[in-house]
N, C-alpha and C positions, 0 to 999 in steps of 0.2 A: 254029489246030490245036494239038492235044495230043497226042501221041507220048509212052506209056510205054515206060521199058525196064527189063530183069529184074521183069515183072509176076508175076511168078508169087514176087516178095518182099512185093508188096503185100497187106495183110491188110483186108480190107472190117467195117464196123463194127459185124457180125452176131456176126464173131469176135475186135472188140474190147473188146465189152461186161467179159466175164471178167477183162483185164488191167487194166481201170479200174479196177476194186473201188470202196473206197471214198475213198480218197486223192485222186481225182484233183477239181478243182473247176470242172471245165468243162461249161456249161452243156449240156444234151441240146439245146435246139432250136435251137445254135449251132454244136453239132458238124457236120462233113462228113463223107465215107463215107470218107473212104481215112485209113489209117495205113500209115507206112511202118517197115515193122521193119526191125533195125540189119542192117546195111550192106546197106541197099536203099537204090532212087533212085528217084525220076520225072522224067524230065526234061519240061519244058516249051518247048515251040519258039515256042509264037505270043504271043496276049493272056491272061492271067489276070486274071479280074476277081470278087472276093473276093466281091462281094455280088449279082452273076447267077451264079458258078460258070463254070466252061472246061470240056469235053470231059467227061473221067474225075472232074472235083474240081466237088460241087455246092457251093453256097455257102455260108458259115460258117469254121470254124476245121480246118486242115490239122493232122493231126500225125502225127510222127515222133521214131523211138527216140532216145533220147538214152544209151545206155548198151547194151551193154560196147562198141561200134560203132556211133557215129552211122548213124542213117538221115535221108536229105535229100531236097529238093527242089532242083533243078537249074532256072536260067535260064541257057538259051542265052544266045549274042549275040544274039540276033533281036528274042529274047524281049521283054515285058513285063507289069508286073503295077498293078491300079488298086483303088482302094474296100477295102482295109484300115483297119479299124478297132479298136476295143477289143471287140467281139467276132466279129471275122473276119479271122484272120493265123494265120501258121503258128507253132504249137507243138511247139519244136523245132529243126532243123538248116536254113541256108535255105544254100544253094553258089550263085556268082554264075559264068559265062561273059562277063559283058561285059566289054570291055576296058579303059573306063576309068570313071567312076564309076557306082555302083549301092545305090541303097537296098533292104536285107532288111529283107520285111517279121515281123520276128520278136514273141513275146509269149508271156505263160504266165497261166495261172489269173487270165485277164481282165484283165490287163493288158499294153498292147500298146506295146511298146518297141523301135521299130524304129533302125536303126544303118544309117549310111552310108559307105563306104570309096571314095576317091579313085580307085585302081588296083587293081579288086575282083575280076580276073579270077584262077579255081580259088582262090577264099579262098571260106570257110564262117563261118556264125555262130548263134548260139541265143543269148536271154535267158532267166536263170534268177530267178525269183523269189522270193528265200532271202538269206538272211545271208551276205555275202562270208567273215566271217569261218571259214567250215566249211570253207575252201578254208586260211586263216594269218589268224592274228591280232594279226599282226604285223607294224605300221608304219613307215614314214619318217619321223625327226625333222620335218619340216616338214609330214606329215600334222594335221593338228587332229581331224578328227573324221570316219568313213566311215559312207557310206552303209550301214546296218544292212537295207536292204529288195533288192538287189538288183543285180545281176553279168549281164556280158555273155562268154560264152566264142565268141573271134576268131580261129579258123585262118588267119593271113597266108599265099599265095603270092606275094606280095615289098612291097616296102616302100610303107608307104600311110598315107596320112592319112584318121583315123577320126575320123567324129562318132557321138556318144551322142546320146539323148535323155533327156528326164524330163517329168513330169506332175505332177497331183495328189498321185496316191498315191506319189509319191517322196519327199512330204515334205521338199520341198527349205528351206524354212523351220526347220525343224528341227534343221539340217545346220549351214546358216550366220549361225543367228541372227537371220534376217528383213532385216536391212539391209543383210549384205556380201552380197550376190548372187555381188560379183565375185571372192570367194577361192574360188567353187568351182572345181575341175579333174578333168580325167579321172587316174586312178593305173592301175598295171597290176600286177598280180603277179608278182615277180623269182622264177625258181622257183633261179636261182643263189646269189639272195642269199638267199633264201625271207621274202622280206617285199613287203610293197607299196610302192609309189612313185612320187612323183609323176612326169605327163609334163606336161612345159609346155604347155598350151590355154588357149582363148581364147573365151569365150562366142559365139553366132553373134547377131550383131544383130536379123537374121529368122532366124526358125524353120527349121529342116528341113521342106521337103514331104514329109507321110508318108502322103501319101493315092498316090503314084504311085512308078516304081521308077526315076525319073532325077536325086537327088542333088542338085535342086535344093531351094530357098529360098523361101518363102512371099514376097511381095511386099508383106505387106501387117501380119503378125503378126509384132513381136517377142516376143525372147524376156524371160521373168519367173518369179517362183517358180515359180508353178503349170505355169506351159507352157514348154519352152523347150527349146534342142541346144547342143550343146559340141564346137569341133573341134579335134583336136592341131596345133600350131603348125608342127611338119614332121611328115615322114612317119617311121612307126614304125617299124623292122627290123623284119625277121622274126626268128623263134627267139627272141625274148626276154623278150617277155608271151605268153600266150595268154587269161588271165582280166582283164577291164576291168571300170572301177566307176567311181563321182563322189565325192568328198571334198572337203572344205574345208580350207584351207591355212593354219597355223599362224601364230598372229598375227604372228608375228615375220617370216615370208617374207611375206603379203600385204603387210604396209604397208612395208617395205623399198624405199624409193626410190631410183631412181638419184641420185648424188652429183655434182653439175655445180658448176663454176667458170667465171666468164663475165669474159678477164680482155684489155686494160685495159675498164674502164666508166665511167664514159663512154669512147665510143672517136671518132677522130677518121676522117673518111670515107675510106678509101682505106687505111687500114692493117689490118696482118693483127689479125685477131679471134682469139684463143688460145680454146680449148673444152676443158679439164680435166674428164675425168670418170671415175667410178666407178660400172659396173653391176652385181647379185645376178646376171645372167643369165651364164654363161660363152658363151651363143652370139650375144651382140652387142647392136644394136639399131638405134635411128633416130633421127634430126635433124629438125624441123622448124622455120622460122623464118615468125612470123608478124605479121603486119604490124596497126598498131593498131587494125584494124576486124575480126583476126580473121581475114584472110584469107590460105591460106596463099602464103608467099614462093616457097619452095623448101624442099628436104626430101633426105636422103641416109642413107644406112646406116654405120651403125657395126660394125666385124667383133671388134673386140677387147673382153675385158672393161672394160678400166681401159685409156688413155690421155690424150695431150694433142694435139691438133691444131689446125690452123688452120684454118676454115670456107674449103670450096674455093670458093664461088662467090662473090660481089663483091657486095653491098647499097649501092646507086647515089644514095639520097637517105638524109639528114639524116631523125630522128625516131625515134620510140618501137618497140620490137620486142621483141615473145618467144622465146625460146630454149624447145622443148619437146626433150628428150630423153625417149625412152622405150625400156624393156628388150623384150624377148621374151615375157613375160608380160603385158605393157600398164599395166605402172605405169610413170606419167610424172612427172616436176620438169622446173617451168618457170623460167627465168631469165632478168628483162628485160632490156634491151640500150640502150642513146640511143646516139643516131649524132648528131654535130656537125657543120657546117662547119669548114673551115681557117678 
């Protein structure tokens, strides 16, 4: 079931014809009947499903006012929604009620960019199809190069981890050259600082599911230029991006490895293992030790940027080992290990 409310905000597409004109580039036989002018809602309580239509929404492309006061679409907790595609998602403002993650299925002028938030309850979202730039043009030292196609504006009601997506037409090749896949990352616009900035993320190995609204992961498609999601490494504050976008990260911070020392080596079995290291990331990272087939030993967290420690747990036989340290951003240095008898 579908339950609208303050319907009498809703404008039917008899009397949206006029406010299209000629700007707008959404297909007529993709369009839906409702538009939601600003600060109107509809909320949704049951199933929506993009390509049979729910209740009041027949199927195709939903929209809603994006200016001087968003207008949205509301999912209940109950709620959910299925069969979004590239031409059938909401154009416009998508408000999530669920309480812990939820994919908006959002997109604009046929391109369908949907965004997923960890803890999505009363946050809101739209993708715009445009040059981030029109918002600051004005980078991060560690920026390289920004997405010139296109911005996601993210109302937080509290702190959450967001994934983006990209496609085709995001020309993600473009960005980072074809080969570095992996210096791309999410940035967000500091309106304190008034420039862009990176947030530390982490390509998603599988895909975002963006055919349903539960935040999960494709099973089966990774991610690669053409297709692929990106998620932030912790959760974002509130109040301090609202506009997100994908960038590629200046050569100098991608290949920037962490710094390890593996000291005495050869070591003798039963004595303390010293681990010197130096990370780019100030919020830490990981140990793993791996044994010569590859498989891993054991594995622990590092909280500090730069220290020296002793490996806490005890490596019981004689042979060959690797040391992987890795930052917060997934750049690793490996350093091997021999363990001797007495």
């Amino acid at each position: 079931m579908l339950f609208v409310l303050k319907s009498f905000r809703l404008v039917c597409l008899l009397f949206l014809i006029p406010l299209l004109g000629t700007s707008q580039l959404v297909k007529p036989n993709t369009f839906g009947n409702v538009f939601i002018r600003t600060d109107g809602f509809m909320t949704i309580f049951g199933q929506h499903n993009f390509m049979e239509g729910s209740g009041f929404l027949k199927p195709g492309i939903v929209m809603t006012a994006r200016t001087p006061i968003p207008g949205t679409i509301n999912y209940s907790k109950t709620s959910g929604w299925s069969g979004a595609s590239e031409s059938q998602y909401v154009d416009g403002y998508v408000k999530s009620f669920h309480k812990d993650g939820f994919t908006f299925p959002i997109g604009q002028d046929g391109y369908y960019r949907p965004i997923s938030l960890s803890n999505a309850y009363s946050s809101y979202a739209a993708y715009n199809r445009s040059n981030p730039d029109k918002i600051s043009n004005s980078i991060a030292p560690d920026i390289n190069e920004m997405s010139p196609h296109e911005y996601w504006t993210i109302s937080l009601h509290q702190d959450s981890k967001i994934t983006l997506t990209w496609a085709l037409g995001s020309e993600i090749d473009e960005m980072t050259h074809s080969d570095q896949l992996e210096s791309l990352t999410i940035v967000g616009f500091n309106r304190k600082t008034d420039q862009w900035e990176v947030i530390p993320s982490m390509i998603d190995e599988y895909v975002l599911n963006v055919s349903v609204h539960s935040a999960n992961h494709s099973a089966f498609t990774k991610s690669k230029s053409s297709l692929g999601s990106i998620t932030t490494r912790e959760e974002v504050p509130v109040d301090i991006y609202t506009e997100f976008s994908l960038a590629a990260l200046a050569p100098h911070v991608f290949y920037q490895k962490p710094e390890v020392t593996v000291y005495p080596n050869p070591q003798l079995i039963g004595s303390d293992i010293h681990l010197d290291y130096k990370l780019a990331d100030k919020t830490g990272g990981s140990v793993k030790i791996y044994k010569s087939d590859n498989s891993v030993l054991f594995g622990f967290e590092l909280n500090d940027q730069a220290n020296t420690i002793v490996i806490p747990y005890p490596i019981p036989e004689s042979g060959s080992y690797i040391i992987g340290v890795t930052d917060r951003k997934g750049k690793t240095t490996f350093q091997n290990l021999i363990l001797v008898d007495k």
